[in-house]
matplotlib code that plots the C-alpha trace (Angstrom):
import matplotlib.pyplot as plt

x = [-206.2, -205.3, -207.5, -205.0, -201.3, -199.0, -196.1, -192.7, -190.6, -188.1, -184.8, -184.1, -181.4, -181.3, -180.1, -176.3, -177.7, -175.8, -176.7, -178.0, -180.3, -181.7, -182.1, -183.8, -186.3, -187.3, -188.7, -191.9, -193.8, -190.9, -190.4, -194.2, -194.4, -191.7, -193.1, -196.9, -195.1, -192.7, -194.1, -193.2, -190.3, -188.0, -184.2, -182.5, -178.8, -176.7, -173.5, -171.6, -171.3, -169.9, -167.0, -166.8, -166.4, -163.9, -161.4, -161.5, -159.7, -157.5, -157.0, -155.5, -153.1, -151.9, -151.7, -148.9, -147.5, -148.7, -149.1, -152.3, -155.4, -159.3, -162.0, -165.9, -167.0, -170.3, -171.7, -172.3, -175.1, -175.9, -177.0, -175.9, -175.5, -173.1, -170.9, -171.1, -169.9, -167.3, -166.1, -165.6, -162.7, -159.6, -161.5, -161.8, -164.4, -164.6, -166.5, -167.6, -169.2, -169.3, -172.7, -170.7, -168.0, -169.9, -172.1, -168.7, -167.7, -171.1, -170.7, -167.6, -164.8, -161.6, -160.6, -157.3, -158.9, -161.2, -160.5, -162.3, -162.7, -165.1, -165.4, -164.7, -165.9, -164.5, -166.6, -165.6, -161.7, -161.8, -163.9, -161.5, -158.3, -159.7, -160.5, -157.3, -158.6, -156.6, -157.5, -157.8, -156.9, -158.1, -156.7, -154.2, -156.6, -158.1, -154.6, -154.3, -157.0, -156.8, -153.0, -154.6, -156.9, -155.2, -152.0, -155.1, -156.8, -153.6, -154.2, -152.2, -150.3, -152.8, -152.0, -152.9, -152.5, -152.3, -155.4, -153.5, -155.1, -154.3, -152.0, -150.1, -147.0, -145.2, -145.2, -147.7, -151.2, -153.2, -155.4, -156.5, -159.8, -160.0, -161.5, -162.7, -161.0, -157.6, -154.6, -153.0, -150.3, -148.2, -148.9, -147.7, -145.0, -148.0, -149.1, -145.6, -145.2, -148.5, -147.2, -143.9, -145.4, -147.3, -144.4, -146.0, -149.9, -149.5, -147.4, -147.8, -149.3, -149.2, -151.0, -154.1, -156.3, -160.3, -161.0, -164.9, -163.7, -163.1, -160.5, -157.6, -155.0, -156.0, -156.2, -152.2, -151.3, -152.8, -150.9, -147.6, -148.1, -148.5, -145.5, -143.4, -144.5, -143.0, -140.1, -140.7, -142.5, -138.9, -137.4, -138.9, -138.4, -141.5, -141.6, -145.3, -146.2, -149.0, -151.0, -154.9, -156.5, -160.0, -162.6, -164.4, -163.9, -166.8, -169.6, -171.4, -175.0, -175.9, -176.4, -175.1, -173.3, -175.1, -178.3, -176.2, -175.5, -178.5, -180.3, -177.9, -178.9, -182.2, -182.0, -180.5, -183.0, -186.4, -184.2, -184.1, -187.7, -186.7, -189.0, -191.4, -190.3, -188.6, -188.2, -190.8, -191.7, -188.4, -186.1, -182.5, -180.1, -178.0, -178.8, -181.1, -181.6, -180.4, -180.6, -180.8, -178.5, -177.8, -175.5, -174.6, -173.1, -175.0, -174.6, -175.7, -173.3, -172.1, -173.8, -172.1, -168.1, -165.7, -163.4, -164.8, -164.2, -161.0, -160.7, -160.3, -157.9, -155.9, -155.9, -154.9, -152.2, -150.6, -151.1, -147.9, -147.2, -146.9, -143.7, -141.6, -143.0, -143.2, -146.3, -147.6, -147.8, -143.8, -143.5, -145.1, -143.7, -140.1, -140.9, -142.1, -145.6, -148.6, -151.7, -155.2, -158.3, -161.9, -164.4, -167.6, -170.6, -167.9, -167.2, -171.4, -171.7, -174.6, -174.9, -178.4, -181.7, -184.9, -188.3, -191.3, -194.7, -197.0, -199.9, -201.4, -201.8, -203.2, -202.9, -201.1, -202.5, -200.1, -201.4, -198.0, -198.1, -198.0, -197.0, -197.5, -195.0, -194.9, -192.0, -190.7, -187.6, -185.5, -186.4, -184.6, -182.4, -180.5, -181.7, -180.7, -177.1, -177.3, -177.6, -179.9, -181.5, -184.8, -186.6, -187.5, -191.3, -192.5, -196.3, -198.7, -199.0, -196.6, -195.8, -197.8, -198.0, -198.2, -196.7, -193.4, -194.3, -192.9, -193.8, -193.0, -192.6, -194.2, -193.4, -195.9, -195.2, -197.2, -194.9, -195.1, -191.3, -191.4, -190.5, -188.7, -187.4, -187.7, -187.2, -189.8, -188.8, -189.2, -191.2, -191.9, -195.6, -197.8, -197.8, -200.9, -202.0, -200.2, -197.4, -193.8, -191.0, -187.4, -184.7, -181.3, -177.8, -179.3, -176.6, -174.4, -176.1, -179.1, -181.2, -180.9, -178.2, -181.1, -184.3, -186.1, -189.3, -190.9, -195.1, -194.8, -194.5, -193.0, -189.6, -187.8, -187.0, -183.6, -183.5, -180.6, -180.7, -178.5, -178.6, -179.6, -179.2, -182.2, -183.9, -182.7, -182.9, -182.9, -183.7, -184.0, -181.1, -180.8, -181.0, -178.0, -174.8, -171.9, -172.0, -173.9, -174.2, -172.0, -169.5, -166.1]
y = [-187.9, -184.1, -183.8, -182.1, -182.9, -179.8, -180.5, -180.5, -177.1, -178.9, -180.0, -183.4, -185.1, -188.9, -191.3, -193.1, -197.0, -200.1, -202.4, -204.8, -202.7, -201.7, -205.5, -206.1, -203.4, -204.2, -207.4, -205.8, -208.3, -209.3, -205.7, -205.3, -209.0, -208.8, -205.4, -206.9, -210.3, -208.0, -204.5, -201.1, -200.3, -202.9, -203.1, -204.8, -205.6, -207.1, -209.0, -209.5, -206.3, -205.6, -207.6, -206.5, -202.9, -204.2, -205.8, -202.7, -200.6, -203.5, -203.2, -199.2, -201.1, -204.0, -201.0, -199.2, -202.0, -201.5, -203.5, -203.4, -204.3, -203.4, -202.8, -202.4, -200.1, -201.8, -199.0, -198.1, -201.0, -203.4, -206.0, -209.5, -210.6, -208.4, -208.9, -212.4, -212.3, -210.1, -213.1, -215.2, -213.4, -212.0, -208.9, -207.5, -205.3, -202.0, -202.5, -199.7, -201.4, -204.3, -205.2, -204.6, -206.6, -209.5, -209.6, -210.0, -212.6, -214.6, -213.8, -215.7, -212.7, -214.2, -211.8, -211.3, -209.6, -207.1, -203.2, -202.1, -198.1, -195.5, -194.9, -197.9, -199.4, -202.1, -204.3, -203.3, -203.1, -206.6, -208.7, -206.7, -207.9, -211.5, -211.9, -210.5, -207.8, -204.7, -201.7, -198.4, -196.0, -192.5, -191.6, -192.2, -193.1, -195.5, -197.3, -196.9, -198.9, -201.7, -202.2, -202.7, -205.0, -207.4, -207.6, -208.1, -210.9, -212.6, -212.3, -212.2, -208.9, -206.7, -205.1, -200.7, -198.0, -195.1, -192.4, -189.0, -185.5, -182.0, -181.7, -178.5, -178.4, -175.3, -172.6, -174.5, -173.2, -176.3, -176.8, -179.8, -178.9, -180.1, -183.4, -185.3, -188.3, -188.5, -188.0, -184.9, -184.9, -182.8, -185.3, -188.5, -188.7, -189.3, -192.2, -193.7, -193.5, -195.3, -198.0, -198.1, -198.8, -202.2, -203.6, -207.1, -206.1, -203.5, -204.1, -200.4, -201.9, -198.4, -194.8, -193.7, -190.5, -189.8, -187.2, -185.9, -184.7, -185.9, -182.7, -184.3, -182.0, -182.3, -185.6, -185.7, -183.4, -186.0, -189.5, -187.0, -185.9, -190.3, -190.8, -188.3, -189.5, -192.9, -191.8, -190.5, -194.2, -195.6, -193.8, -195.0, -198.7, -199.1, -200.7, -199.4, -201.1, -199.3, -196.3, -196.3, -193.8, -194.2, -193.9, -190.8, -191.7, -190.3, -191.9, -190.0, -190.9, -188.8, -189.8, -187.3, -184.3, -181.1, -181.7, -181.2, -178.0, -177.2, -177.4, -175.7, -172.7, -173.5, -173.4, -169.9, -168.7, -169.9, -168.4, -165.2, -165.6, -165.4, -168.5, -171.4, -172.3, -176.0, -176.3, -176.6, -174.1, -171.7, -174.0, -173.1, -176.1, -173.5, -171.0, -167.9, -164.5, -161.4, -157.6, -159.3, -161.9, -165.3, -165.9, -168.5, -172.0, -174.9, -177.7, -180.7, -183.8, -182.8, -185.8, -185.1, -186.3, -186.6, -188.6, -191.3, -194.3, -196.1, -193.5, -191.2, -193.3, -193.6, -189.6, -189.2, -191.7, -189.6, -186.4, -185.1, -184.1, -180.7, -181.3, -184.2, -183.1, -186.9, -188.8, -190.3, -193.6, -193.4, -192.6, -195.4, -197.6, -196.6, -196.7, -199.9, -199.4, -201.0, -198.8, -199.9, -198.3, -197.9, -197.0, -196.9, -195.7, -196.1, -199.7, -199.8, -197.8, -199.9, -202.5, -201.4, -200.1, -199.4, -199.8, -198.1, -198.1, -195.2, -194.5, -191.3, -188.4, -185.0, -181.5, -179.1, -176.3, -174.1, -176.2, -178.7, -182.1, -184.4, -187.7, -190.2, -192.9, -196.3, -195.1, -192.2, -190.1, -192.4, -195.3, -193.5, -191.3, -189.7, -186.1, -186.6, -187.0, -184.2, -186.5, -185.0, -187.8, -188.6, -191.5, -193.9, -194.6, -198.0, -197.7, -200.5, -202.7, -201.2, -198.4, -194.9, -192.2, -188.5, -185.2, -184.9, -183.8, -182.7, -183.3, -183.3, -187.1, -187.2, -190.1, -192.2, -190.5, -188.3, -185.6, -182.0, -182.7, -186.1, -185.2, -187.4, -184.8, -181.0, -180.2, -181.3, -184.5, -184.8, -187.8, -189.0, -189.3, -188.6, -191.2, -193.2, -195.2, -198.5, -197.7, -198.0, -195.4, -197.0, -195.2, -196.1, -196.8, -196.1, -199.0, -196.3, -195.0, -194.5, -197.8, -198.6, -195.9, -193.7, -196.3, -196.4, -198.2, -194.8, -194.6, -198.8, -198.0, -201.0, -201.4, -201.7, -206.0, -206.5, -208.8, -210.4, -210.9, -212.2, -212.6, -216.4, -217.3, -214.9, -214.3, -213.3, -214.9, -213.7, -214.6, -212.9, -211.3, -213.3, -216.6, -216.0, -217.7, -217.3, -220.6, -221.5, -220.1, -216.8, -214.9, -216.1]
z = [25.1, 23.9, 20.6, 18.9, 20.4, 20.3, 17.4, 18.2, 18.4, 20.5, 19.0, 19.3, 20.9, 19.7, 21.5, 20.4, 19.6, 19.1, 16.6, 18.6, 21.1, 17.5, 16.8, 20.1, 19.7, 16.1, 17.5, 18.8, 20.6, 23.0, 24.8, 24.8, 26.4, 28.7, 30.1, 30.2, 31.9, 34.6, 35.0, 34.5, 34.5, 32.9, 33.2, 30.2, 30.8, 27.4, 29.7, 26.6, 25.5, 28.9, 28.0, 24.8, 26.2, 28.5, 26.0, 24.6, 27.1, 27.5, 23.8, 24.6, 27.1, 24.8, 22.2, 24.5, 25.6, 29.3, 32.0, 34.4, 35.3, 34.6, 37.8, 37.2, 39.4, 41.0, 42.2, 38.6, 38.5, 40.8, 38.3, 39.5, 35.9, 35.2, 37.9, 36.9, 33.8, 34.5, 37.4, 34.2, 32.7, 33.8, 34.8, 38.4, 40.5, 42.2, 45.1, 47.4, 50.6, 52.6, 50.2, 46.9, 47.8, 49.4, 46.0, 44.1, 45.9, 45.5, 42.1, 41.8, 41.9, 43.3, 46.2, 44.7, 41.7, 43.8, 44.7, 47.8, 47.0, 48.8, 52.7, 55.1, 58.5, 60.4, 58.4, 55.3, 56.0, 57.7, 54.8, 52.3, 54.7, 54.7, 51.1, 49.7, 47.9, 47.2, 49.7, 47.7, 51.2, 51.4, 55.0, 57.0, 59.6, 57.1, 57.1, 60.7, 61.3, 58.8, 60.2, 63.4, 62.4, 60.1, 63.0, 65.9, 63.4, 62.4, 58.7, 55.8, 54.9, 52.7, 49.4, 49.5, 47.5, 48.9, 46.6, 46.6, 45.7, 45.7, 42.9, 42.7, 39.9, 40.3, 37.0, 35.4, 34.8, 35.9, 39.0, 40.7, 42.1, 46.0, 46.0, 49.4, 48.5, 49.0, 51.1, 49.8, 48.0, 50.2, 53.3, 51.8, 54.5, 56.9, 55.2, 55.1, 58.1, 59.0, 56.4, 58.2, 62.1, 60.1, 57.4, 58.3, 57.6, 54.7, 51.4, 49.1, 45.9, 44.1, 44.3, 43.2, 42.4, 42.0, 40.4, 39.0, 35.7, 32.4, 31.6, 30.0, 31.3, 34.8, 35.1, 33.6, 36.2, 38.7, 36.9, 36.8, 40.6, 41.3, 38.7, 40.6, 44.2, 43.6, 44.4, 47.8, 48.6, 46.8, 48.8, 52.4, 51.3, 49.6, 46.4, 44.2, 41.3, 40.2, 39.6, 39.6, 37.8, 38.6, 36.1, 34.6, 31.0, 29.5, 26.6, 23.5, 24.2, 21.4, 18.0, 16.0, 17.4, 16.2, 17.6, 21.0, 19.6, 18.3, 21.6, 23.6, 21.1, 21.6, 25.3, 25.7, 23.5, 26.0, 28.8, 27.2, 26.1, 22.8, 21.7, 23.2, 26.6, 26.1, 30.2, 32.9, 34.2, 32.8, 34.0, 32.8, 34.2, 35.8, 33.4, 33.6, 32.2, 33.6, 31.9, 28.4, 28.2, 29.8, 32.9, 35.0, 33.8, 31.9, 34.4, 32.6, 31.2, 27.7, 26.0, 22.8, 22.8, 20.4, 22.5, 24.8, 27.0, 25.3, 23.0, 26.1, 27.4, 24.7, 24.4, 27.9, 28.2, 24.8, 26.7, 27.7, 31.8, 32.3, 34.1, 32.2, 29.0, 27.0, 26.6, 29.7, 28.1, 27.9, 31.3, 32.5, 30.3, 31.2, 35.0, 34.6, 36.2, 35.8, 35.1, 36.7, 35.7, 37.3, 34.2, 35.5, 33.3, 30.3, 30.8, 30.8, 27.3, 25.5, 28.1, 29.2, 28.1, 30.4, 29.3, 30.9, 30.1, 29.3, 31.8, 30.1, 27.9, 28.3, 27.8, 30.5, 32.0, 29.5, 26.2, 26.7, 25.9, 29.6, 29.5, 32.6, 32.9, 35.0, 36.5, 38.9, 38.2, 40.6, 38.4, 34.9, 36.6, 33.5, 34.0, 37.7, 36.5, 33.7, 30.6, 28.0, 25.9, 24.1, 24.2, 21.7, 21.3, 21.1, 20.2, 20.7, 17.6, 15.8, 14.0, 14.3, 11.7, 12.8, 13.5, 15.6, 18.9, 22.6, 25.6, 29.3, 31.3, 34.1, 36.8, 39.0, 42.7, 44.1, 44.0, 42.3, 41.5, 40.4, 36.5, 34.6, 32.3, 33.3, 29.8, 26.6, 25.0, 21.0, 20.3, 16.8, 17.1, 19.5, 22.3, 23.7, 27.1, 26.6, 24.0, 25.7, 26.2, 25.3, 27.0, 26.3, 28.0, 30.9, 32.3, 33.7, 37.0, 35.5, 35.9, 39.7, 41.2, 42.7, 42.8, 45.5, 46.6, 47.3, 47.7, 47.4, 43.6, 41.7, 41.1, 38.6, 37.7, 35.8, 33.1, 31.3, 27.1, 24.4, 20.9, 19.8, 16.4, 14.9, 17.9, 21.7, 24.8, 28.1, 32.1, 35.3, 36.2, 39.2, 37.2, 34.7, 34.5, 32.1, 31.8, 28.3, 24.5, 25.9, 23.5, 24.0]

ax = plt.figure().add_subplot(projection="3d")
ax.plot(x, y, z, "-o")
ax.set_aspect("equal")
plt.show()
């Protein structure tokens, strides 16, 4: 142990908690007992509030008087708990590979309500034909050959939709930024005409887009470009119902909005050298210093939003297209077309927590505070994906007085880059061998996206908990069922 911990000159960035993770953690003895009983590190996965998160976007539809349906993306988390519960609503599943989607179906997904996304091999097209499920296309040659397959295999005619990109509106200031999903926009005929050699095998469920970005105004210049593409399919014979628009809703996993500021600030200042480095070793997240003053472009996940998941939604579907100038939402409604959506670390917002165990303490070469974790930085994979969040310490026995400090997470691998953050974390007090690390809504990609069974380290187990009465319950996440004492 250091004998005299560094104090914190980090800003902190708290994590955004529901009410019920602060519940769970309040009850001491059961994190600390399900760690000792399961290992470092712990997934904890709340199903319910899963659904709860769900009825909320559909609440955005019922709220515009739209039509459509809800996918979770599985590749999101691959908890089989989750997909469970999600199998006993009126919910369906984004699947991206043969694994995904035969998990779905184990889980109980009816075919009919599944949407096979993401690249595809025979495998994948085939299972997706047989089941029923909806093919999301990104080629023509993608269509090509699952017309070839379903009219060689005999099997019934197979719902697509046809994901478009490359959206261009003429006189208007908005790009689409190239994307390697898609068929572009300006090919469409290509695709129609695949879907005209095979009537019989492929009926055009709708068009759909995929797009890495939460800006609002891009994202209407892609449901405009779908909107305004209808017509062209309409116009071949084809009758779309629908429009998907993916996911890419965003979440706040801050707690309050100015500390996101606050260390943005304080970043730019340890790249100019202006104060204590914050980073190891000067690391800037895309930023660094150059004749005085900072350049480049931060490139982390802006953890702080005003407007996120439904909210989003709700924003974007009242954002007016650049072209027909009326609220999305009206458009849709008018055209009579159903809207599906993909959230995938939005639909997860709350649903899980990670728990990891702390293996040491000591002092770095530069006087920094290290901190060894039972875990790797594939296990809590935040920082991979640009999300800047604290911790929450859990110490042994209880609560621990003392200074605010910062300090640096190192993982278990044997690796000079294996750090779970590459920027100092504020902790509360100092931390000790044995006390636990909380991280939350790590649900999103964060808790089994990236992990790995690297060096024979242990991995991560998932476990499923509920509130019960005054207390919680939980089981492996293999061993639940939506089935018993669930939320209705």
């Amino acid at each position: 142990m250091p004998t005299s911990p560094p104090s914190s000159t980090v800003p902190p960035l708290a994590p955004r908690l529901s009410s019920a993770w602060r519940d769970f953690l309040a009850d001491r003895e059961l994190p600390a007992a399900l760690v000792g009983g399961l290992g470092s590190p712990l997934n904890l996965v709340m199903p319910d509030q899963l659904v709860r998160n769900a009825e909320a976007f559909a609440a955005v539809h019922r709220w515009l008087r739209l039509r459509g349906a809800l996918y979770f993306a599985h590749k999101a988390n691959r908890s089989t708990a989750l997909v469970r519960r999600i199998a006993a609503t009126g919910f369906g599943v984004d699947v991206a590979s043969v694994g995904e989607l035969q998990h779905a179906l184990g889980a109980g997904v009816p075919g009919a309500r599944i949407m096979a996304t993401g690249p595809k091999g025979e495998d994948f097209l085939w299972l997706s034909g047989a089941v029923g499920a909806v093919v999301n296309a990104d080629s023509v040659d993608e269509l090509e050959r699952l017309g070839t397959l379903i009219r060689r295999h005999r099997l019934p005619p197979v719902r697509v939709m046809i994901r478009l990109s490359g959206f261009a509106p003429v006189g208007v200031a908005v790009l689409s930024r190239p994307s390697r999903f898609g068929v572009p926009v300006d090919q469409l005929d290509g695709a129609l005409e695949s879907l005209d050699r095979y009537r019989r095998e492929l009926v055009l469920h709708g068009l759909a887009f995929h797009l890495d970005t939460t800006g609002l105004e891009e994202k209407a210049l892609a449901v405009e470009g779908c909107l305004l593409a209808m017509a062209q399919c309409q116009a071949r014979g084809h009758a779309p119902a629908a429009i998907d628009i993916g996911g890419g809703f965003g979440v706040a996993y801050l707690d309050q909005p100015e500390q996101w500021h606050s260390y943005a600030r304080a970043l730019n200042d340890s790249v100019l050298g202006r104060r204590t480095p914050i980073t190891w070793a000067g690391y800037g997240y895309g930023l660094k210093a150059e004749r005085g003053a900072v350049r480049g472009t931060l490139g982390v996940y802006p953890s702080h939003r005003d407007k996120a998941g439904p909210a989003y939604l709700e924003a974007l579907l009242e954002h007016h297209g650049p072209r027909l100038r009326r609220p999305l939402s009206t458009v849709l409604l008018e055209s009579l077309v159903e809207l599906h959506v993909e959230p995938g670390r939005a639909l997860l917002d709350q649903v899980g927590l990670t728990l990891v165990s702390v293996r040491e303490v000591r002092d770095g070469p530069d006087g920094s505070l290290l901190v060894g974790l039972d875990a790797n930085r594939h296990d809590v994979s935040a920082e991979e994906h640009g999300v800047l969040v604290d911790p929450l310490l859990l110490p042994a026995g209880g609560v621990r007085t003392g200074q605010p400090v910062s300090a640096y997470l190192l993982g278990n691998l044997c690796l000079e880059n294996d750090l779970i953050t590459r920027r100092a974390v504020h902790l509360p007090a100092p931390p000790r061998p044995g006390d636990l690390l909380a991280f939350a809504n790590t649900g999103g990609y964060f808790m089994d996206f990236a992990a790995t069974d690297a060096l024979m380290q242990h991995r991560a187990a998932t476990v499923a908990v509920r509130a019960a009465g005054s207390g919680w319950r939980w089981c492996l996440d293999a061993d639940y069922w939506p089935t018993e004492g669930e939320e209705q």
